[in-house]
VOGU-3710 file (C-alpha; in Angstrom, 3 decimals, decimal comma):
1> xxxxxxxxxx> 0,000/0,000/0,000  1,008/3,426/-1,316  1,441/6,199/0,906  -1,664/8,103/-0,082  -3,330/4,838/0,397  -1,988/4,420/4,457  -2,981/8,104/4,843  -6,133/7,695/3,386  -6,497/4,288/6,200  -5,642/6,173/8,908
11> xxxxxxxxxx> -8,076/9,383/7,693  -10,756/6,625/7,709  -10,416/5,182/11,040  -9,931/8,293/12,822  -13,631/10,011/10,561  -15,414/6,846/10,649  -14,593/6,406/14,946  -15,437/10,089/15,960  -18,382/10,173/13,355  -19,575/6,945/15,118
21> xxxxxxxxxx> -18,851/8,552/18,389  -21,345/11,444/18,265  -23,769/9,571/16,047  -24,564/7,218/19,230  -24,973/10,098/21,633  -28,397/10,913/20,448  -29,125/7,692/19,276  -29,028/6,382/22,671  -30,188/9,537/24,733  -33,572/8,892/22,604
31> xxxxxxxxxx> -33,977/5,258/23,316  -33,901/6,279/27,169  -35,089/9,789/27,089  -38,848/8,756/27,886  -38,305/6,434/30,831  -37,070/9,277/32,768  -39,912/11,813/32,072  -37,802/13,326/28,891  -36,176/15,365/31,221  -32,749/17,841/29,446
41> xxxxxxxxxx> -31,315/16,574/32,068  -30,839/13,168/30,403  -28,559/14,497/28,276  -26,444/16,208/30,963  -26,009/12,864/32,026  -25,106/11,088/29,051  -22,721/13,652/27,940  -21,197/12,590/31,384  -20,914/9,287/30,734  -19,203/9,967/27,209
51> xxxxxxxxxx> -16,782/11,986/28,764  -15,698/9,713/31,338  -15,632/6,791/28,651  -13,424/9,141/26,765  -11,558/9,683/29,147  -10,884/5,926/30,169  -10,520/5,689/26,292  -7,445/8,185/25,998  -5,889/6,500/29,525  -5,601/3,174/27,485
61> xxxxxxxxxx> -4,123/4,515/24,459  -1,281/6,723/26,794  -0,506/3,341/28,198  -0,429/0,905/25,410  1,594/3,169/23,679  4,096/3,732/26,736  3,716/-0,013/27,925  3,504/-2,113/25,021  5,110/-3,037/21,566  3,561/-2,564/18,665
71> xxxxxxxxxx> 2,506/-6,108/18,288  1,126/-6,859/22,072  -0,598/-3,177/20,930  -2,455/-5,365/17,852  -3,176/-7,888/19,505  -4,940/-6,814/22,625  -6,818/-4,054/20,310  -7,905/-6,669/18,206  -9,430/-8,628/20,638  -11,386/-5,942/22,120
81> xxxxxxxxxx> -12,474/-4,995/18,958  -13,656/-8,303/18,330  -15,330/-8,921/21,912  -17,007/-4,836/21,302  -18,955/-6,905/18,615  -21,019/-8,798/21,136  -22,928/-5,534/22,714  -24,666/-5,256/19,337  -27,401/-4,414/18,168  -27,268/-1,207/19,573
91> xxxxxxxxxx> -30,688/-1,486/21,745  -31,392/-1,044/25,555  -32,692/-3,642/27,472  -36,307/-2,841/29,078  -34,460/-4,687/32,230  -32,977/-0,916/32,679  -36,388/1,110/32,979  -36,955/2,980/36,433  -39,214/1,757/39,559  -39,278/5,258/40,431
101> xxxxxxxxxx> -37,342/4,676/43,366  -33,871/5,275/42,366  -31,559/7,896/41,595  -31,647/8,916/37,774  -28,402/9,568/37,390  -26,694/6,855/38,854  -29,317/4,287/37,049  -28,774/5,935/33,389  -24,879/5,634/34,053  -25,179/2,097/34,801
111> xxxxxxxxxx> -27,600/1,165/31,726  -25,103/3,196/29,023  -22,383/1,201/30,668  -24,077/-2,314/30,316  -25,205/-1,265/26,775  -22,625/0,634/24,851  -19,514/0,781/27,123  -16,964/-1,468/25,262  -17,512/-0,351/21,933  -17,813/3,406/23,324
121> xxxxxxxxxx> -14,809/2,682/24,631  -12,932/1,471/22,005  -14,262/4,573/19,466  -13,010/6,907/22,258  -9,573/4,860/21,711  -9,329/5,582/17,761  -8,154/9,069/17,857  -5,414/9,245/20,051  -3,946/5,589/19,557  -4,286/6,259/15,723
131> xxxxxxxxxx> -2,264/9,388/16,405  0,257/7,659/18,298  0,907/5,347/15,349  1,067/8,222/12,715  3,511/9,170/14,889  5,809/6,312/13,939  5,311/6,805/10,257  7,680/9,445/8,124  4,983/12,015/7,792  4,331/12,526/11,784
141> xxxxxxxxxx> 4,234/16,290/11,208  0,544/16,401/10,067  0,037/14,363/13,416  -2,222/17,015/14,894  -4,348/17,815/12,052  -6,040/14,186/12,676  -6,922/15,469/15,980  -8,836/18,442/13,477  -10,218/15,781/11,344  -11,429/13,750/14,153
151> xxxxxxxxxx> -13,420/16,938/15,788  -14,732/17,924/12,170  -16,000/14,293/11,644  -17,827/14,575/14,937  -19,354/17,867/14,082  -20,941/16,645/10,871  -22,428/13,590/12,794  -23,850/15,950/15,434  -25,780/17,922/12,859  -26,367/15,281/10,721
161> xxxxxxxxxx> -28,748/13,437/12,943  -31,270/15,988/13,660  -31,540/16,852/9,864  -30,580/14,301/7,649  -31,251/10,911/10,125  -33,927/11,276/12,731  -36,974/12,457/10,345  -35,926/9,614/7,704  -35,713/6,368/10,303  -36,903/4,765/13,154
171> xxxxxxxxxx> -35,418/4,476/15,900  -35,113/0,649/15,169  -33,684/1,315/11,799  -30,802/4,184/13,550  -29,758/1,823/15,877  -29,344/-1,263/12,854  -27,899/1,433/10,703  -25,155/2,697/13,272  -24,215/-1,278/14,567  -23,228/-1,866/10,558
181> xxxxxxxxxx> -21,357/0,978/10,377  -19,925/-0,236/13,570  -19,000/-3,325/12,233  -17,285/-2,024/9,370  -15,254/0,373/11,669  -14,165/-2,895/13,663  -12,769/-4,453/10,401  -11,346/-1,090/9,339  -9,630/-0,299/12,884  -8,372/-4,076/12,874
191> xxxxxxxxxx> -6,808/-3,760/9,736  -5,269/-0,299/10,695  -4,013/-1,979/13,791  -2,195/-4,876/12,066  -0,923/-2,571/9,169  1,311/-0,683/11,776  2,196/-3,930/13,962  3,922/-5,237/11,001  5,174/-2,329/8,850  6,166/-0,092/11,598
201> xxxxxxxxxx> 7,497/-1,875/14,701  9,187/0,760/15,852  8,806/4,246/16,082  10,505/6,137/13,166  13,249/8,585/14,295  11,546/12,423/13,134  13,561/14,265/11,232  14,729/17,893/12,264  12,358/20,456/10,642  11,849/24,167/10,948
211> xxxxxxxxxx> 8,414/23,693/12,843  6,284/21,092/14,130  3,048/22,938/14,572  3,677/24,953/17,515  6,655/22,768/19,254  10,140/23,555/18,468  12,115/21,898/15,720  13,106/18,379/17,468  12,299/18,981/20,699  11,510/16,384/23,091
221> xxxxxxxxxx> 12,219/17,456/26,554  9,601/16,454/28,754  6,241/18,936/29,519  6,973/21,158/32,306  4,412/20,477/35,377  2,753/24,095/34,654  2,141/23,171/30,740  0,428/19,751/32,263  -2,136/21,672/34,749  -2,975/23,575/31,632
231> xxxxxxxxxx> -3,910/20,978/29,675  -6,253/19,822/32,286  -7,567/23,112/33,553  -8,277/24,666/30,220  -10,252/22,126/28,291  -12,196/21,288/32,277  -13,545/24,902/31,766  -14,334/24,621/27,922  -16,586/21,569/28,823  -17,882/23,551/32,216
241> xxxxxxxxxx> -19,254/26,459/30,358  -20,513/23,997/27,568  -22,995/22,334/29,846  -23,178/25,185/31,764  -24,526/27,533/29,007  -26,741/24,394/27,558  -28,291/24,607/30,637  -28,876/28,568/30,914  -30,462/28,806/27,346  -32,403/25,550/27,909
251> xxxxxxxxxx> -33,853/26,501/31,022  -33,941/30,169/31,533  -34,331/31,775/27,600  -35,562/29,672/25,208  -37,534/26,570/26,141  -36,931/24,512/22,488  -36,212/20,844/22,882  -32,407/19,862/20,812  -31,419/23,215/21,753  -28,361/21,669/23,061
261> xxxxxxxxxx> -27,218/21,146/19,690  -26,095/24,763/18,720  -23,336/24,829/21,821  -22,040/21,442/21,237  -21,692/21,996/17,329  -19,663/25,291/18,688  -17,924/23,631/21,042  -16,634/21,222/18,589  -16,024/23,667/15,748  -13,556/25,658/18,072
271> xxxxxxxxxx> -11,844/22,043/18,616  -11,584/22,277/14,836  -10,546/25,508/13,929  -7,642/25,495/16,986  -5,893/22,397/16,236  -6,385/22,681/12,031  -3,907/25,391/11,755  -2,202/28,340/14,401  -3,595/30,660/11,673  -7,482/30,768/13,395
281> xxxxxxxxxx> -6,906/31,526/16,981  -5,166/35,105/17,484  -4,535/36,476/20,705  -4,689/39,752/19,266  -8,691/39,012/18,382  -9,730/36,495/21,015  -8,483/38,192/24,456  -10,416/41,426/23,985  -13,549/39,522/22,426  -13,387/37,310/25,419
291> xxxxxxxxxx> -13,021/39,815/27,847  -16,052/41,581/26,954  -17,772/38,166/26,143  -17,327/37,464/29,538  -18,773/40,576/31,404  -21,567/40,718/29,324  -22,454/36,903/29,964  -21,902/37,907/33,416  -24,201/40,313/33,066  -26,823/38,868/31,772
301> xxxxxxxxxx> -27,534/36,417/34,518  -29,179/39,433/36,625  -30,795/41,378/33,593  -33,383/40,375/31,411  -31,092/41,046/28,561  -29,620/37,476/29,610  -33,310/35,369/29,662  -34,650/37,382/26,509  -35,048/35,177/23,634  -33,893/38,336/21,086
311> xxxxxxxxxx> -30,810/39,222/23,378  -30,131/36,073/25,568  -29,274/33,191/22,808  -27,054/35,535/20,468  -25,159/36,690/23,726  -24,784/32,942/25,744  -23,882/31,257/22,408  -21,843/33,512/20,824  -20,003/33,616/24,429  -19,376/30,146/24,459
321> xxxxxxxxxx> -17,783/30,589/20,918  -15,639/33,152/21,507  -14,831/31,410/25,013  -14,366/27,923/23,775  -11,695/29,810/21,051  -9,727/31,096/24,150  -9,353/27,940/26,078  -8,620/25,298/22,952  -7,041/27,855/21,060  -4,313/28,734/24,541
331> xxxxxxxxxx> -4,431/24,810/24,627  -3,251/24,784/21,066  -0,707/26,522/21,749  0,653/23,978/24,491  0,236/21,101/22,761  3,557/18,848/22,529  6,296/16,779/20,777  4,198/13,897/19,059  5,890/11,469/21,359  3,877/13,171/24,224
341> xxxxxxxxxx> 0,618/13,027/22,727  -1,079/10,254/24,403  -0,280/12,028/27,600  -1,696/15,197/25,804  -4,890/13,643/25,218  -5,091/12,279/28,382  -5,289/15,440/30,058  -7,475/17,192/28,052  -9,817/13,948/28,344  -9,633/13,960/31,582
351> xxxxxxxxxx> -9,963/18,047/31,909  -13,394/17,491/30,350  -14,568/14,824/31,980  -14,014/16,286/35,216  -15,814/19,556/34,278  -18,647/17,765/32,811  -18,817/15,950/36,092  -19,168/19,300/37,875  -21,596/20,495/36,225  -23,962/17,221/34,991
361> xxxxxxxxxx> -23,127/15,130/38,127  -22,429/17,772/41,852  -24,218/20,836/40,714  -27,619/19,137/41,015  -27,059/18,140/44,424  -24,494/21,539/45,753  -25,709/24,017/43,825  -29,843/25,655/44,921  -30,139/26,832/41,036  -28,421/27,307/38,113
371> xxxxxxxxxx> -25,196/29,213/39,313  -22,626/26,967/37,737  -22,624/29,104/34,366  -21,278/32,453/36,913  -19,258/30,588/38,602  -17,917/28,838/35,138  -17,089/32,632/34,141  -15,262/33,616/37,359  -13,014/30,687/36,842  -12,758/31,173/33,456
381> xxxxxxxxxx> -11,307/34,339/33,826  -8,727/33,627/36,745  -7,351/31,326/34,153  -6,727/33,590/31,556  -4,906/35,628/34,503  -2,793/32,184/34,762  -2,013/31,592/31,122  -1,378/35,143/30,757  0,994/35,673/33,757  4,311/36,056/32,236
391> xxxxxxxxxx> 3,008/40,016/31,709  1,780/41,975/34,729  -0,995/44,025/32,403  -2,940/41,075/31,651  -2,746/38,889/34,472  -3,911/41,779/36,187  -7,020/42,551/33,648  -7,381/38,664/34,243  -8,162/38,713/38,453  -10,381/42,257/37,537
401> xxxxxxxxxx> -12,579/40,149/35,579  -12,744/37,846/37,837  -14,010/40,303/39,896  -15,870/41,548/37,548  -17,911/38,089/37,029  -17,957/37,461/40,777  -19,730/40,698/41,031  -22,890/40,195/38,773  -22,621/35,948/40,154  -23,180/37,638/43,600
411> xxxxxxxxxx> -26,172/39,760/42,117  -27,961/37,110/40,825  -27,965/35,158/43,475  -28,782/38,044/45,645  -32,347/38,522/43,233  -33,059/35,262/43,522  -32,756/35,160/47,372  -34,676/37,977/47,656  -37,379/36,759/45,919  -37,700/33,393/46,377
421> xxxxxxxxxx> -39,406/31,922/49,298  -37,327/28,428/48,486  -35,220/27,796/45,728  -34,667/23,620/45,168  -32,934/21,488/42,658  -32,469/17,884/41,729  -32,105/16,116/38,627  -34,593/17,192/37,013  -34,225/20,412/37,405  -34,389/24,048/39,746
431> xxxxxxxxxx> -37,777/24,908/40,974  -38,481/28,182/41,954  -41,307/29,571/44,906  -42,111/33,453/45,256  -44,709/35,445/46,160  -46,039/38,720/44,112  -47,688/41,577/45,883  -49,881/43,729/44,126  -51,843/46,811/45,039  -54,851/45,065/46,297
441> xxxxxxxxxx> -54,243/41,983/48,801  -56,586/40,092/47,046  -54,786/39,886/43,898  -51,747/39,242/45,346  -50,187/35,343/44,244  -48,109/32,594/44,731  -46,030/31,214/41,916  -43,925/28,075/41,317  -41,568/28,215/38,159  -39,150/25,929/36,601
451> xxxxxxxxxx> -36,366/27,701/34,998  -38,497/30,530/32,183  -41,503/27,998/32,878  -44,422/28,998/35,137  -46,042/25,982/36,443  -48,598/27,222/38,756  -49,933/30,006/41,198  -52,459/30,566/43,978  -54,036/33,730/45,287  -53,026/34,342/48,877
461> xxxxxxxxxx> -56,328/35,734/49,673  -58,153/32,562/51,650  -61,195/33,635/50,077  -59,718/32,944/46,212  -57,433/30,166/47,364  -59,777/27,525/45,674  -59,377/29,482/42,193  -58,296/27,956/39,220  -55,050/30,255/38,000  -53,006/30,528/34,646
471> xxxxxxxxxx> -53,666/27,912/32,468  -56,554/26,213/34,119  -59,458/28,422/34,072  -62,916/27,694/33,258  -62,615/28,650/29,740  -59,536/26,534/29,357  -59,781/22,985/27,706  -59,382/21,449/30,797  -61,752/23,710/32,080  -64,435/23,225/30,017
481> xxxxxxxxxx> -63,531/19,157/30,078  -64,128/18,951/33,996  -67,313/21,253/33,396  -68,988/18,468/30,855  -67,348/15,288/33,104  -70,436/13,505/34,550  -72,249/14,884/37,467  -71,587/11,884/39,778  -68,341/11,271/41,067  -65,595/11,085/39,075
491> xxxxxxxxxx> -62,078/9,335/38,660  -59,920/12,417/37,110  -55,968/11,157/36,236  -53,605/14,244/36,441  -50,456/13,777/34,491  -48,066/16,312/35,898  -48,928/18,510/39,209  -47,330/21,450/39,030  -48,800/23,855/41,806  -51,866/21,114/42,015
501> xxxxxxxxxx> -54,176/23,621/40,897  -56,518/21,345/39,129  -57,483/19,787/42,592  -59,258/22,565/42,624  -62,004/21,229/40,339  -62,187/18,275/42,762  -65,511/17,730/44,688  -66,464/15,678/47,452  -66,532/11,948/46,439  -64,020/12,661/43,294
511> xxxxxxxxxx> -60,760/10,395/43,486  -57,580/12,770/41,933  -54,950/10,189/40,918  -51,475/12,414/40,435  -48,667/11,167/38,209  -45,797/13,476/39,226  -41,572/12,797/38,200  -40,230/14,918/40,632  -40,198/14,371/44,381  -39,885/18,332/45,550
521> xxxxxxxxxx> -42,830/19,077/43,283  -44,660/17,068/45,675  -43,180/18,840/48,781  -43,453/22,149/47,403  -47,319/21,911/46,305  -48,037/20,376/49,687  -45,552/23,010/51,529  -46,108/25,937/49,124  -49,847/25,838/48,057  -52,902/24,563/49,488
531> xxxxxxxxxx> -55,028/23,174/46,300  -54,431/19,793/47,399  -55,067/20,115/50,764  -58,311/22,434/50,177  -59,705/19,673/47,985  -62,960/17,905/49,156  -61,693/14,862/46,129  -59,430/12,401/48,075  -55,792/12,483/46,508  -53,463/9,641/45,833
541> xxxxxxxxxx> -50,093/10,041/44,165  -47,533/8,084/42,541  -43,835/9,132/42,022  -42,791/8,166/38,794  -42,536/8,005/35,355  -46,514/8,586/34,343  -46,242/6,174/31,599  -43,924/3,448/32,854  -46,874/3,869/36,177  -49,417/3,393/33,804
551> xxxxxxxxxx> -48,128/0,327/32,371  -47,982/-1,528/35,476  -50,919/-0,667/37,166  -54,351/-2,063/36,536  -57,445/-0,189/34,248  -58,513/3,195/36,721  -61,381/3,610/34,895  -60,526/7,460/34,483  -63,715/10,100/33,666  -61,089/12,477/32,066
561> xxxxxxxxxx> -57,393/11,859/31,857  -55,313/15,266/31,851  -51,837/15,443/30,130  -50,027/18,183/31,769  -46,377/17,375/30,842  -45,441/19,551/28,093  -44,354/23,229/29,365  -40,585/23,796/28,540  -37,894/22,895/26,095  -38,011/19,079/28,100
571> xxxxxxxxxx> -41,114/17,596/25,967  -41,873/14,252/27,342  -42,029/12,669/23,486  -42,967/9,533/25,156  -46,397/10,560/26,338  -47,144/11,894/22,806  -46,716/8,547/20,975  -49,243/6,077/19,637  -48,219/3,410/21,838  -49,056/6,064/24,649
581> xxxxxxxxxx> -52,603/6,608/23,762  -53,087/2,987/23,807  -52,030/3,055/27,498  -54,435/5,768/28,090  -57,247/4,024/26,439  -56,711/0,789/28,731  -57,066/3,287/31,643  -60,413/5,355/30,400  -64,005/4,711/30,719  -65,814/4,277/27,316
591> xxxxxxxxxx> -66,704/7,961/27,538  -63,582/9,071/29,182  -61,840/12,249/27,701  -58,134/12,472/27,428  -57,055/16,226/27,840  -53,474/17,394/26,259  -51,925/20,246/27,298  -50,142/21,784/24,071  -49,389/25,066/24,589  -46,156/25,957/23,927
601> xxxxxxxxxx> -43,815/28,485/22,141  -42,355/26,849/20,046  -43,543/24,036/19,288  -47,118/23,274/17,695  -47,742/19,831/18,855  -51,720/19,937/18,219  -51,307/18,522/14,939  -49,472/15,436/16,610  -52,104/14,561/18,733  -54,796/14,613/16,085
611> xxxxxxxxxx> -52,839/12,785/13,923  -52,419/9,969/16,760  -56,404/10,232/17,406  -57,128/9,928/13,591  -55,073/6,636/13,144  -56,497/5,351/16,086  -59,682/6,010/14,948  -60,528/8,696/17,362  -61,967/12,207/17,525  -60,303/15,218/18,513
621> xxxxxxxxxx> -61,215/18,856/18,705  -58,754/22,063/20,011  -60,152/23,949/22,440  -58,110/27,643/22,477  -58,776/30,278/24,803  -57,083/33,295/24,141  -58,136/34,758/28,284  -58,716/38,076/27,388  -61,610/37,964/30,132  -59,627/37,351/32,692
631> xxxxxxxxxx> -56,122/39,087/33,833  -55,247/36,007/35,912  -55,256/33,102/33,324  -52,717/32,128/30,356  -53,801/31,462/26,750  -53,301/27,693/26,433  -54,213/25,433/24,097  -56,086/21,745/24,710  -56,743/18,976/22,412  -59,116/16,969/23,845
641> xxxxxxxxxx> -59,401/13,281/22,621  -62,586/10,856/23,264  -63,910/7,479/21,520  -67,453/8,925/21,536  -67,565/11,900/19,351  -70,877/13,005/21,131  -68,563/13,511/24,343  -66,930/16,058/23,048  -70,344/17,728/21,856  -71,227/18,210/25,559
651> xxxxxxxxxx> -71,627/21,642/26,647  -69,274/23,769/27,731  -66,558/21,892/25,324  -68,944/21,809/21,918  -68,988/25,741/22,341  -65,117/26,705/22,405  -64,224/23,700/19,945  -62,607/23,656/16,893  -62,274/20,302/14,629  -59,163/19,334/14,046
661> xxxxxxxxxx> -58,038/18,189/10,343  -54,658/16,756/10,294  -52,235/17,630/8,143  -51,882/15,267/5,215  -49,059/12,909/4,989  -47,601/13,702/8,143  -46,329/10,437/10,156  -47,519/9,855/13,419  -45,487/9,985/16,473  -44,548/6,605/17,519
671> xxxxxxxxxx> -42,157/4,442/20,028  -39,972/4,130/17,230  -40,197/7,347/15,193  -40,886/11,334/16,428  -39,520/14,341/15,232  -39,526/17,666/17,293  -37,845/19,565/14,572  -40,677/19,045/11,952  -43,199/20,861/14,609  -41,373/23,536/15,210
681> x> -43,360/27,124/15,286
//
């Protein structure tokens, strides 16, 4: 084989590995996105998990490469390659789903390790053991522009799945589609590995040259302990302000689900552009653009220039850009001799690991809300003062903007303590209590909010405590559903609690059944609000999962089934699917009503659910109410779904109803197959 030919091998490997590598992230985020609720904070998670696989990936190569000969290398790769081939098809076991009982995190780290660990692993190998072996060739060089070509390959698989290979395939057919290509990789990586085992042995001696892409012309003394902490702090807070920022915009400006996408595809880009070619990243450019990058980020987190859709996403992902280009390009610019490279890797591996941890895996649990992006600045910026130290002038512009960013962290955190009466966060996200006094007691309220989301209120007056709020009036769907339920008493099934202000429909003899993910939702609405407790309709609850609950437990015989679930960028897909309106339909009364919640914006998922009702020979009608009698309520949108069209001819619903015609030749949401990019507004 021709040179062109080995380059061309090695090119392969590395593309076909990384494109593999980010292909799977989605993949398997969506197979296990809807037994925990479709919370974002799946993701977080996963994204955990991949870094700490990568991480464990890059540890393996720095030691087979310092440990073993090229031979023993082939031969243990080969085998693992070979044993990867037994977790396929890529498809997790329903052994994995929740009880409800245990800690999400911990449980979706285990199930990604039992299904996709080894060959994970061995992707997360490709790059820097491929590397390592270029390294040994004649044209060792280019060695760091594979690292470029491995970041570009996983860039085009990132957007590639939400455009090109989600609304074109199942779920079923991704995860057949990616274990072929998976295969192939495993005969092309073998045959990579046994090409170098035999041709090059040994490493070949590199010749003196006038560069080597940042390192000095044959220079091999080891990394100086300073350059190593670099390489571990730098890419830490590259990864920190990734998730961090994927949280802010997710949660706090724009509520649309794959948002995520945008700062990963940046993140990786910068990855691209700083280890391509010295030519992108400029000090001259990226210190001032970061410095004010960083204030005005800063900023934002106590102005409403930072949670504005207009002003918020341009300034948080642009940030993270600009940022990102800072800390991979300085990173660049430390990078080694290729005989250190392994160890390079290593470090930077386990730099973002570690500040993916902090953010996906403590913050939940340390941190009361979403504080890790301000303190992800403040650090950010004492390390420019540290990679910048060898002139007075900018280490010391460094610590101001540290101060600087501490400043506006301590401001927002000051708001929110004034505010807020408690401030709690878990897994699934920070949830929010505060009172709003107006001029007149009586209009004064209560309000519980997740992240930009309002999920409830109350009145404080005891005299409107019992008064249906936001997006639960009378005229609402819901509303007008309870209104037309039969007179006797009734089973109602509440997916989704929120404040519990739909217990306020309840009347003596009623039974309210509530479906709810999150444990302090519970404690707040019992702690917070009184609905539930004001109710004459006895409550039960179950923690959970609403679907997974619904699968296990026996027919309820529900009067009217509401589907509360779908405020904020995490849309539960799961409860939108045909296989979940069969579950619903085991659980209704022949004249039951199932009530949707749909209002959102920016997403229209109306059409969805009429599409679901028409192939499951259903009827469906919209109910919108715009609330322009009332000050206190939300416009909202309900589709309301019954087997008995004449249900949902009953007064008040036959009055505010609109038929529903869905559009033609759109697929309907399944198990296997949804889009949320095809319904956006």
């Amino acid at each position: 084989m021709g040179r062109t030919g080995i380059q061309l091998l090695f090119a392969g490997t590395i593309f076909s590995s990384a494109f593999l590598l980010f292909l799977v992230q989605p993949l398997i985020a969506k197979q296990i996105l809807p037994w925990f609720g479709g919370s974002a904070a799946v993701w977080s998670t996963c994204m955990v998990f991949f870094q700490a696989v990568l991480l464990a990936g890059y540890a393996y190569s720095d030691w087979v490469t310092r440990r073993l000969r090229a031979r023993a290398q082939a031969a243990l790769h080969v085998g693992l390659l070979l044993a990867s081939l037994a977790f396929l098809p890529l498809v997790v076991a329903a052994r994995w789903k929740p009880s409800g009982s245990e800690d999400p995190a911990w449980l979706i780290l285990g199930l990604l390790l039992g299904t996709i660990g080894l060959p994970y692993f061995l992707l997360s190998t490709t790059g820097p053991l491929v590397q390592s072996w270029v390294a040994r060739t004649p044209w060792s060089a280019k060695v760091y522009r594979y690292f470029s070509l491995s970041n570009l390959a996983s860039l085009l698989s990132l957007l590639s799945y939400p455009v090109l290979i989600e609304p074109r395939s199942s779920l079923q057919q991704q995860a057949q589609g990616w274990s072929w290509g998976y295969g192939m990789f495993v005969a092309l990586c073998a045959g990579t590995t046994l090409l170098v085992a035999y041709r090059w042995a040994e490493a070949v001696p590199l010749p003196a040259a006038p560069s080597q892409q940042g390192v000095a012309a044959g220079s091999e003394k080891p990394p100086r302990w300073t350059d190593g902490l670099l390489w571990l702090v730098l890419p830490a807070l590259a990864s920190w302000l990734l998730l961090a920022v994927t949280n802010h915009i997710t949660q706090n400006v724009a509520a649309v689900p794959f948002l995520w996408i945008v700062p990963l595809s940046l993140y990786l880009f910068t990855f691209v552009l700083c280890f391509e070619s010295d030519r992108w990243y400029r000090r001259g450019v990226f210190l001032p653009l970061a410095a004010g990058m960083l204030l005005l980020c800063a900023f934002g987190l106590q102005h409403h220039i930072g949670s504005d859709v207009r002003t918020g996403l341009p300034i948080y992902v642009g940030g993270l850009f600009v940022l990102c280009m800072f800390l991979h390009g300085e990173t660049a610019r430390l990078r080694p001799a290729p005989r250190y490279l392994t160890r390079f890797y290593l470090m930077l591996s386990l730099g973002g690991a570690t500040g993916g941890a902090m953010v996906g895996l403590v913050a939940p649990h340390v941190l009361p809300a979403y504080y890790e992006l301000g303190i992800g600045l403040v650090l950010t910026a004492l390390a420019a003062a540290a990679v910048l130290r060898q002139r007075n002038w900018l280490r010391a512009s460094g610590a101001a903007l540290a101060a600087g960013c501490a400043y506006f962290l301590m401001a927002q955190i000051a708001s929110d303590r004034s505010d807020a009466r408690h401030l709690v966060r878990n897994f699934h996200g920070a949830l929010i209590t505060f009172d709003v006094r107006r001029l007149h007691l009586s209009d004064s309220v209560r309000v519980l909010s997740h992240g930009s989301i309002k999920h409830g209120e109350q009145f404080l007056d005891p005299s409107r405590r019992r008064e249906p709020t936001t997006y639960y009036g009378a005229t609402s769907g819901i509303g007008r559903a309870m209104a037309a339920a039969p007179a006797g008493p009734r089973r109602i099934g509440l997916i989704g609690l929120g404040a519990g202000t739909l217990a306020s429909y309840g009347r003596s003899g009623d039974t309210y059944r509530i479906y709810e993910i999150n444990p302090q939702v519970f404690e707040l609405a019992d702690s917070e609000f009184t609905f539930l407790r004001d109710s004459p309709a006895r409550i039960e609850r179950v923690l959970g999962d609403a679907r997974l609950a619904l699968e296990r437990e026996p027919p309820q015989g529900f009067d009217l089934l509401a589907v509360d679930a779908f405020s904020g960028d995490a849309v539960p897909v799961h409860l939108l699917t045909a296989q979940a309106m069969d579950v619903y339909l085991r659980h209704m009364k022949p004249d039951g009503v199932v009530a949707f919640h749909v209002t959102n914006r920016f997403l229209e998922l109306a059409p969805v659910v009429a599409r679901i009702a028409e192939m499951k020979g259903l009827h469906a009608v919209l109910v919108s109410d715009d609330a322009e009698d009332s000050k206190w309520l939300n416009p909202t949108d309900w589709v309301l779904v019954a087997r008995n069209a004449q249900v949902l001819a009953r007064e008040p619903v036959a009055g505010a109803a609109t038929a529903m015609a869905p559009a033609p030749g759109r697929r309907p949401w399944t198990d296997d197959f949804n889009n949320l990019l095809s319904v956006l507004k």
